[in-house]
N, C-alpha and C positions, 0 to 999 in steps of 0.2 A: 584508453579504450576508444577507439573508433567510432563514429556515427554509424557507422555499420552495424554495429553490435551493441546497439541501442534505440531504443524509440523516445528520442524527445521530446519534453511535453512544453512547447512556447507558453503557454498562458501566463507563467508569474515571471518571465524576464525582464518584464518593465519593472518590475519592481526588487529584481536584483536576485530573483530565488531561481538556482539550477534545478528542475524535477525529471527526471526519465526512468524507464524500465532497462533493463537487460534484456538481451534477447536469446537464443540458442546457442546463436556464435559466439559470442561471448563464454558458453560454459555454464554449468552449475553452479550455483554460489553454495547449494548444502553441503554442510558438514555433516549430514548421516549415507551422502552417498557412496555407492560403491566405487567412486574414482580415486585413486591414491589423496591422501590428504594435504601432501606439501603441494599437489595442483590445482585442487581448491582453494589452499590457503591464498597461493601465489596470486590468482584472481582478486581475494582479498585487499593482498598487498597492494598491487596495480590500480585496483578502485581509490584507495588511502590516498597512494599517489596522485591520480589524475583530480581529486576533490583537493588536495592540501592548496592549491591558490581558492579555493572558496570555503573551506571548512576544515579547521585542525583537530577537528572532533568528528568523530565516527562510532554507530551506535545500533549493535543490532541487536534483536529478540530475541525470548525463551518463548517464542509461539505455543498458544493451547485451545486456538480458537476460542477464546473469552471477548470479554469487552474490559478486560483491564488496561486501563491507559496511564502509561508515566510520563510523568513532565520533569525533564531535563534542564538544569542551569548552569551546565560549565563548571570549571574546576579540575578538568583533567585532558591530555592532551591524547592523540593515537586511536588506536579503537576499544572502545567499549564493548565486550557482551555481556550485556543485563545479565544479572544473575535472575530477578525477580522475574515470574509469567508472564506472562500480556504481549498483546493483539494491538497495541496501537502506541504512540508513541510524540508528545511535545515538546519541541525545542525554543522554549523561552527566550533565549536569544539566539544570537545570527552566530554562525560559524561554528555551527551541529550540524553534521550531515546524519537524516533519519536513512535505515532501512527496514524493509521486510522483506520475507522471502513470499513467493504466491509460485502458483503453478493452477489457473483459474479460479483462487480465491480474486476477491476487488482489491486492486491497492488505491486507497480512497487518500489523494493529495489535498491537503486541506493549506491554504494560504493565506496571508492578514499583509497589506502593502509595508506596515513596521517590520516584517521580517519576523516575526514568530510563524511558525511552521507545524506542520502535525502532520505524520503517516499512518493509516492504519488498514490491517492485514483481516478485511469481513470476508469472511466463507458466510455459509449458509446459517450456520451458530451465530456466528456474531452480527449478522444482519438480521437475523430471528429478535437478536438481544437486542438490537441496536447501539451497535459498538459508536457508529456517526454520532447520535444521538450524542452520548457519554461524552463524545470528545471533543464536540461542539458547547457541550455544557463545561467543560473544563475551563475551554480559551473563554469561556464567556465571566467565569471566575479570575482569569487573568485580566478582566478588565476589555477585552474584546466582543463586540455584539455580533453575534449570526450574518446580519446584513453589511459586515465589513470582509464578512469572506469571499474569498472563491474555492471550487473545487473542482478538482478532475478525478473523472473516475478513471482507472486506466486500462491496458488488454483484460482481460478477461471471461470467463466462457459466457457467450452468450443463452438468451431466453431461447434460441431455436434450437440447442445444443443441449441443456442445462435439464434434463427430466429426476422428477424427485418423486419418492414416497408419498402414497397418502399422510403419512403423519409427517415429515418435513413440509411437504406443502402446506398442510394446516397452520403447522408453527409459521410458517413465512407469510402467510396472507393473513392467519389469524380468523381465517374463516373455514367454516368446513365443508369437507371435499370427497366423493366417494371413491376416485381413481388415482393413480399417480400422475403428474405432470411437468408440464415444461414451468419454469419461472425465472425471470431475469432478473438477478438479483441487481444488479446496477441499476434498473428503473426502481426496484423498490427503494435501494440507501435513497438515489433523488430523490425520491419521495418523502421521504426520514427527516432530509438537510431541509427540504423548502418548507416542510412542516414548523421548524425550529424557525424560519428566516433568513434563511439563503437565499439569495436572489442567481448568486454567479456561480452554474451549475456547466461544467462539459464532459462528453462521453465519449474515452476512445471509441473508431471505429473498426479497432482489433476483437477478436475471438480466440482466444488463447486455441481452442478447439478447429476452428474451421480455419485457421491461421497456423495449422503445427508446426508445418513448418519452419515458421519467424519463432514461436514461443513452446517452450514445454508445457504440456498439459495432462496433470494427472488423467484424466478421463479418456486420456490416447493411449497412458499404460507410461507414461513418460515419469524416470524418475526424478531428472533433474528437477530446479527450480531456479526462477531468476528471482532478482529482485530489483524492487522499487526502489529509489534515492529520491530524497529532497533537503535540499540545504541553501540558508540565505548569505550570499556574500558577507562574511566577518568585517 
């Protein structure tokens, strides 16, 4: 897969970890689209291949917009699709490549220089829940502290884009609110990580939305879906 048909995320190469998006060109990575399925799969395939010199492990979601998070140890070789729900996803060691699928959800790259890795898939539910929060508390149970991370937030729709419900807005700020409104979920997760001790916070400056055409975005009517990768050199 091309640099074309990808947005690259430089921040954790120093430390050996590939992270990028998909992008339109590239195709739909869903498996409930209405595109023939061996041309999805075939996307699949080709991702497998272009990660196998960084990661002989491949591992995607039963998305439910939750905050459940599974940590991964190796043990099997090819791709994985979780049987189990959840929205976010840790690879305990190197040579696991994470994905999620988004289409203006966050894909929130979470990084540690050892090469443990986390992806996770916040919509508006799981930033309400604080999916971050969860999965910051996880690696922090592996023995890793808040202020050894970094993160990248990646495209996604922006606060000038992004209008909610009086009662979404409420759940997302946690304050109450008489009208409906704009809210950026990407300032709030930041807000979520540096709460916990994060210090190393970046933010795409994609808009899944005012970007459409780079990325699919449900809120354009768009079915497709790309996804998020992160994985640390094995």
């Amino acid at each position: 897969m091309s640099d074309v048909r990808k947005e690259v995320i430089p921040d954790f190469e120093s430390w050996g970890i590939r992270a990028f998006t998909t992008t339109r060109d590239a195709g739909t990575f869903s498996l409930s689209s209405t595109e023939p399925v061996n041309d999805v799969m075939a996307r699949w395939t080709s991702l497998e291949r272009e990660l196998s010199d960084t990661a002989r492990r491949l591992v995607s979601l039963r998305q439910v917009h939750g905050t459940r998070v599974l940590v991964h140890l190796g043990g099997w070789e090819g791709w994985l699709r979780a049987g189990e729900e959840a929205d976010g996803h840790i690879a305990a060691e190197k040579g696991i490549a994470l994905t999620v699928g988004i289409a203006d959800c966050v894909p929130v790259f979470i990084a540690h220089p050892s090469g443990v890795v986390a992806l996770l898939h916040s919509g508006w539910r799981g930033t309400a829940a604080r999916i971050t929060t969860e999965a910051i508390a996880a690696l922090a149970r592996q023995g890793i502290p808040p202020d050894e991370l970094a993160i990248h937030l990646g495209p996604a729709i922006c606060g000038r884009c992004y209008e909610v419900s009086i009662e979404v807005r409420e759940q997302l700020t946690g304050e109450p609110v008489t009208r409906p409104g704009k809210v950026d979920l990407r300032s709030l997760i930041a807000e979520h990580a540096t709460e916990t001790g994060v210090q190393k916070i970046t933010v795409s400056s994609f808009c899944t939305r005012c970007d459409n055409e780079r990325f699919f975005s449900h809120r354009a009517g768009d079915a497709g879906r790309q996804i998020a990768v992160i994985a640390a050199q094995a």
